[in-house]
C-alpha positions as CSV (number, residue, x, y, z in Angstrom):
1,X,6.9,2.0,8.4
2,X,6.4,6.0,8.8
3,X,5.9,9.1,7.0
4,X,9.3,10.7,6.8
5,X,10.3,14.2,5.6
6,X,11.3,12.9,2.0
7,X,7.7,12.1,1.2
8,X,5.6,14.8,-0.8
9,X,1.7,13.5,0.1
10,X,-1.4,14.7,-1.9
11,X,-4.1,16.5,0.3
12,X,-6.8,14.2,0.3
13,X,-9.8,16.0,-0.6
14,X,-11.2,19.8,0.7
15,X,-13.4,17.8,2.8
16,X,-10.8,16.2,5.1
17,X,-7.8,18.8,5.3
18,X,-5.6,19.8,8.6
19,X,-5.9,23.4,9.3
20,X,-4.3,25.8,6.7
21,X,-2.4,23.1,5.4
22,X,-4.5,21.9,2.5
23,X,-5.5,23.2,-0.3
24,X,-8.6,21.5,-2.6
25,X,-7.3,18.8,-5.4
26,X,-9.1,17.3,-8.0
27,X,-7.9,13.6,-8.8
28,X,-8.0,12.1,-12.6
29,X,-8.3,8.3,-12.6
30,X,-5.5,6.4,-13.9
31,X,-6.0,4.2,-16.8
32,X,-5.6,0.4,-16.0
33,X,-5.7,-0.8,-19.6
34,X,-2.3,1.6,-20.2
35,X,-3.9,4.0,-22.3
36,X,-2.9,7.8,-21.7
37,X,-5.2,8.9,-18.9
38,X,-3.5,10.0,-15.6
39,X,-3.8,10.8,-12.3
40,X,-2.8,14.0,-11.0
41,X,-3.4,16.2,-8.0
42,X,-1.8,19.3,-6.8
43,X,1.2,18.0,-4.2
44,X,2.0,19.6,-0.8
45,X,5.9,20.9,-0.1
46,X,7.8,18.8,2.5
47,X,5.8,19.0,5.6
48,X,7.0,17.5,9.4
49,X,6.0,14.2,10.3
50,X,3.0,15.4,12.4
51,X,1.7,17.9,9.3
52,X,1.8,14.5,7.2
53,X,0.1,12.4,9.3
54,X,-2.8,14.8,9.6
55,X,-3.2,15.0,5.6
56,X,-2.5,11.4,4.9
57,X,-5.6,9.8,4.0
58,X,-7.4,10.2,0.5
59,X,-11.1,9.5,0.8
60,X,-11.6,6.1,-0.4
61,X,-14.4,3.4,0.2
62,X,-13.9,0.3,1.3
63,X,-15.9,-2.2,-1.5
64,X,-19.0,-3.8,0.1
65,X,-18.1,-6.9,-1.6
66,X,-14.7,-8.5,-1.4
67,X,-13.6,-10.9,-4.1
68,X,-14.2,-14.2,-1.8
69,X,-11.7,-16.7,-1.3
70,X,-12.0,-21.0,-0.5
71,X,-12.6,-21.0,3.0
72,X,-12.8,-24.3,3.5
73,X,-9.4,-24.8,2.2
74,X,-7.6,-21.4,3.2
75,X,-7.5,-20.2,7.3
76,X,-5.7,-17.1,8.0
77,X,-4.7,-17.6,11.7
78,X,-1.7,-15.3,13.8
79,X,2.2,-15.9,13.5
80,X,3.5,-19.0,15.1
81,X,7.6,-19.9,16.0
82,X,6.7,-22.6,13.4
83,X,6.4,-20.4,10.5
84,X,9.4,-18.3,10.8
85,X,11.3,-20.6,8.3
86,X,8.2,-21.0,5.6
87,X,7.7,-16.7,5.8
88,X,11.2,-15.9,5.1
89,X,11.4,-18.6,2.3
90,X,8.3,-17.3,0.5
91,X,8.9,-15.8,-2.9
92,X,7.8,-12.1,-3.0
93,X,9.2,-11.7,-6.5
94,X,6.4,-10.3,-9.3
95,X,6.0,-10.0,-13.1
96,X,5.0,-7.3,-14.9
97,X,4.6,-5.6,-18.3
98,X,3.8,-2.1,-16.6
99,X,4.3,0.2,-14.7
100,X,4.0,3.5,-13.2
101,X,5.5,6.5,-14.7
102,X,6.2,9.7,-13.0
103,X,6.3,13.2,-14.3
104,X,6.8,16.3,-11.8
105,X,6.3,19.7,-13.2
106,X,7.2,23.2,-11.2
107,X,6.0,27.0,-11.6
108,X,6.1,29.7,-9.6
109,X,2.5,29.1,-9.0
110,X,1.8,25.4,-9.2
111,X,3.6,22.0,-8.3
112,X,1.8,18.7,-9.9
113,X,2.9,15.4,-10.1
114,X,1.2,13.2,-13.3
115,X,1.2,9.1,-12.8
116,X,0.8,6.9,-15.6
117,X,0.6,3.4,-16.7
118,X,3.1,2.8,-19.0
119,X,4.3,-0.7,-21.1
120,X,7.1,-2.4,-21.2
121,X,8.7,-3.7,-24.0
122,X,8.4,-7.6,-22.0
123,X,7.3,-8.5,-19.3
124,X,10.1,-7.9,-16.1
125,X,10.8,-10.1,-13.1
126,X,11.1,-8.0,-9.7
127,X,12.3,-8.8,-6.2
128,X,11.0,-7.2,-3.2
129,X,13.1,-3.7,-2.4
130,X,14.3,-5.2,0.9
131,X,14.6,-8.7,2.9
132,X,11.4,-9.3,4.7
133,X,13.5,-11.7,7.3
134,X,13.8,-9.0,10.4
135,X,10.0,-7.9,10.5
136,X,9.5,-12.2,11.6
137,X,11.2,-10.8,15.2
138,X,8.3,-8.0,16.1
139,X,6.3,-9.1,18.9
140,X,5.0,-5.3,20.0
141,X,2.0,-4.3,21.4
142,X,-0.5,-2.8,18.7
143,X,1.0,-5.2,16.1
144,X,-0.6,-8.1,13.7
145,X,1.5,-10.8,12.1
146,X,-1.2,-13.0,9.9
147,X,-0.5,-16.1,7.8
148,X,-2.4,-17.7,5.3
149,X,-2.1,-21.5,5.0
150,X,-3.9,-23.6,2.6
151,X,-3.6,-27.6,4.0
152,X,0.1,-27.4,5.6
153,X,1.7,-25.2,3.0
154,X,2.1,-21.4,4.7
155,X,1.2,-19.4,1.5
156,X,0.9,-16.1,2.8
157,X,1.7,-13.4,5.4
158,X,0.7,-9.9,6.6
159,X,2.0,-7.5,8.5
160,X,0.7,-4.4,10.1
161,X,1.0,-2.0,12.9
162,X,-0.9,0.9,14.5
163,X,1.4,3.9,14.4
164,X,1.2,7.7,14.5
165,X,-0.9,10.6,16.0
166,X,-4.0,10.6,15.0
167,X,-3.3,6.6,15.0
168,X,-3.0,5.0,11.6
169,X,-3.0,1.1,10.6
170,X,0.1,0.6,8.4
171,X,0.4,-2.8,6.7
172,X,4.0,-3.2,6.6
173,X,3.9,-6.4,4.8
174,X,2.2,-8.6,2.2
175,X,3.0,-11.3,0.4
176,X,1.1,-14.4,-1.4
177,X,3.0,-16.9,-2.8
178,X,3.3,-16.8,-6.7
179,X,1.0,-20.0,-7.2
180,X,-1.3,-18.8,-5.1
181,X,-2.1,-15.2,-6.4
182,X,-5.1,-14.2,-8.0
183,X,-7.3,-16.4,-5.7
184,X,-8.3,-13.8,-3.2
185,X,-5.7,-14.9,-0.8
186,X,-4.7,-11.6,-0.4
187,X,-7.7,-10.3,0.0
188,X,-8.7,-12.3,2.8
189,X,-5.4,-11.1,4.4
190,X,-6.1,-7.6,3.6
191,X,-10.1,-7.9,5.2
192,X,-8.7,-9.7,8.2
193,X,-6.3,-6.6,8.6
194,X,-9.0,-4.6,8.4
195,X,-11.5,-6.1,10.9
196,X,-8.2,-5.9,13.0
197,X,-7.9,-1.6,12.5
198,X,-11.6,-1.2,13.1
199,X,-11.3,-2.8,16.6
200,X,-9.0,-0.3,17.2
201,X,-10.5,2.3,16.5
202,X,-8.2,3.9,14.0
203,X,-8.5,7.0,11.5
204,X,-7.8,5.0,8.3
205,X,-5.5,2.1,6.7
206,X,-2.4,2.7,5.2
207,X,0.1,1.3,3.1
208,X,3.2,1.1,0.2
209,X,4.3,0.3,-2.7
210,X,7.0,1.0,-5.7
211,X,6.0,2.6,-9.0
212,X,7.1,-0.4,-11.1
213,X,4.6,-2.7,-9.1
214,X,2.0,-2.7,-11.3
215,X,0.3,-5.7,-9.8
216,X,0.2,-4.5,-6.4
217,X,-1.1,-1.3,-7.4
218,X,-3.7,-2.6,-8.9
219,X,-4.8,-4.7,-6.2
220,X,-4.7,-2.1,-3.7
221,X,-7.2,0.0,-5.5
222,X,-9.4,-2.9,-6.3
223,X,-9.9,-3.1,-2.5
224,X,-10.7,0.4,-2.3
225,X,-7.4,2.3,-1.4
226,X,-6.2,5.8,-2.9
227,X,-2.8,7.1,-4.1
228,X,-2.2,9.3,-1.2
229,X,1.5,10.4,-1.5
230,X,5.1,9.2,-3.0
231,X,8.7,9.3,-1.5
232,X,11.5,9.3,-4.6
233,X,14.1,8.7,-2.0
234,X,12.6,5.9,-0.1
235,X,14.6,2.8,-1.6
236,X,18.5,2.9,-2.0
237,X,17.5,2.2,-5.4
238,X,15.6,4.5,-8.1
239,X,12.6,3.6,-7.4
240,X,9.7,5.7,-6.0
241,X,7.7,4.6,-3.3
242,X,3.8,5.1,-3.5
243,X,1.8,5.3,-0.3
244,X,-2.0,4.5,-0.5
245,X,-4.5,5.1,1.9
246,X,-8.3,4.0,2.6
247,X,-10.5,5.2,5.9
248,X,-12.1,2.9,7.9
């Protein structure tokens, strides 16, 4: 996963901006229960890969208490040949009865973006945007394949990579089984992916979603990440990939 030219990214705050780049923003929350709040910030034009990089992270704090998880029944442990088979069967589908809307609105002397949480008229099932099969075969220095197993059932994975100048954590993957969500199994992935960043001494964590994944949205700010960005031409499909960021 990478920044590429198609994604617009919202300068994080006045306090953390690359040089003549950014200019200040000031965030509006978005309103989880649906109702018409929104979150806005003044957007960036299309900058190269290195510009994005630099203005990439929104300041966001990582909670100093994580939603805590059975221990005794759950073990997140590394990737083994053995799992290959239960990772690509898992079911990454979701269901939702909102989502993300987009607005984008252009003058001559502004460019703003608006998000908001929107309702369906019933609740939606939704697959994954891609197969998750071929990221099973990366082996690569400066990359972590987790899975979570509760008794012998493999019930969740993560993937993430250190990538970039200045060097950013990317969780490429992550996926609970539906059964399993709303435990804090994904939240023991997401600290253990964490712990694994810090070691390394990287700027900040990083990670993607889609508009219409309410769920995941949701979860990612829970555990203290920012919307820091959006790519309408990510997917072959219409939908919009958000990008959300949290320093470590």
């Amino acid at each position: 996963m990478s920044v590429t030219a198609g994604d617009r990214l919202l300068c994080p705050h006045p306090l953390y901006p690359p040089k003549g780049l950014c200019p200040s923003v000031i965030p509006f929350p978005v309103d989880d229960t649906g109702g018409a709040d929104s979150c806005a910030h003044l957007l960036l034009p299309s900058l190269r890969e290195t510009a994005a990089r630099a203005c990439f992270l929104a300041p966001a704090v990582v909670p100093a208490a994580l939603p805590r998880y059975n221990a005794a029944a759950m073990l997140v442990r590394s990737l083994t040949p053995t799992d290959i088979d239960a990772v690509t069967r898992l079911d990454g589908s979701y269901v939702t009865d909102r989502v993300w809307q987009m607005e984008h609105r252009a003058t001559p002397d502004e460019i703003a973006t608006v998000f908001r949480v929107v309702r369906l008229p019933r609740p939606a099932t939704f697959d994954p945007p891609r197969s998750l099969a071929w990221s099973t075969a990366r082996n690569k220095p400066g990359t972590l394949f987790l899975v979570l197993t509760e008794g012998r059932e493999l019930i969740g994975y993560l993937e993430a990579a250190v990538e970039g100048s200045p060097e950013t954590a990317w969780v490429r993957w992550l996926a609970i089984g539906p059964g399993h969500r709303r435990r804090g199994a994904g939240t023991a992935l997401l600290r253990e992916a964490m712990k694994w960043a810090l070691d390394r001494r990287v700027r900040g964590i990083m990670l993607e979603t889609q508009t219409k994944n309410y769920p995941a949205i949701r979860f990612f700010r829970k555990n203290g990440f920012s919307l820091c960005g959006y790519n309408e031409f990510r997917f072959p499909s219409t939908d919009i990939g958000l990008f959300f960021a949290c320093l470590l």
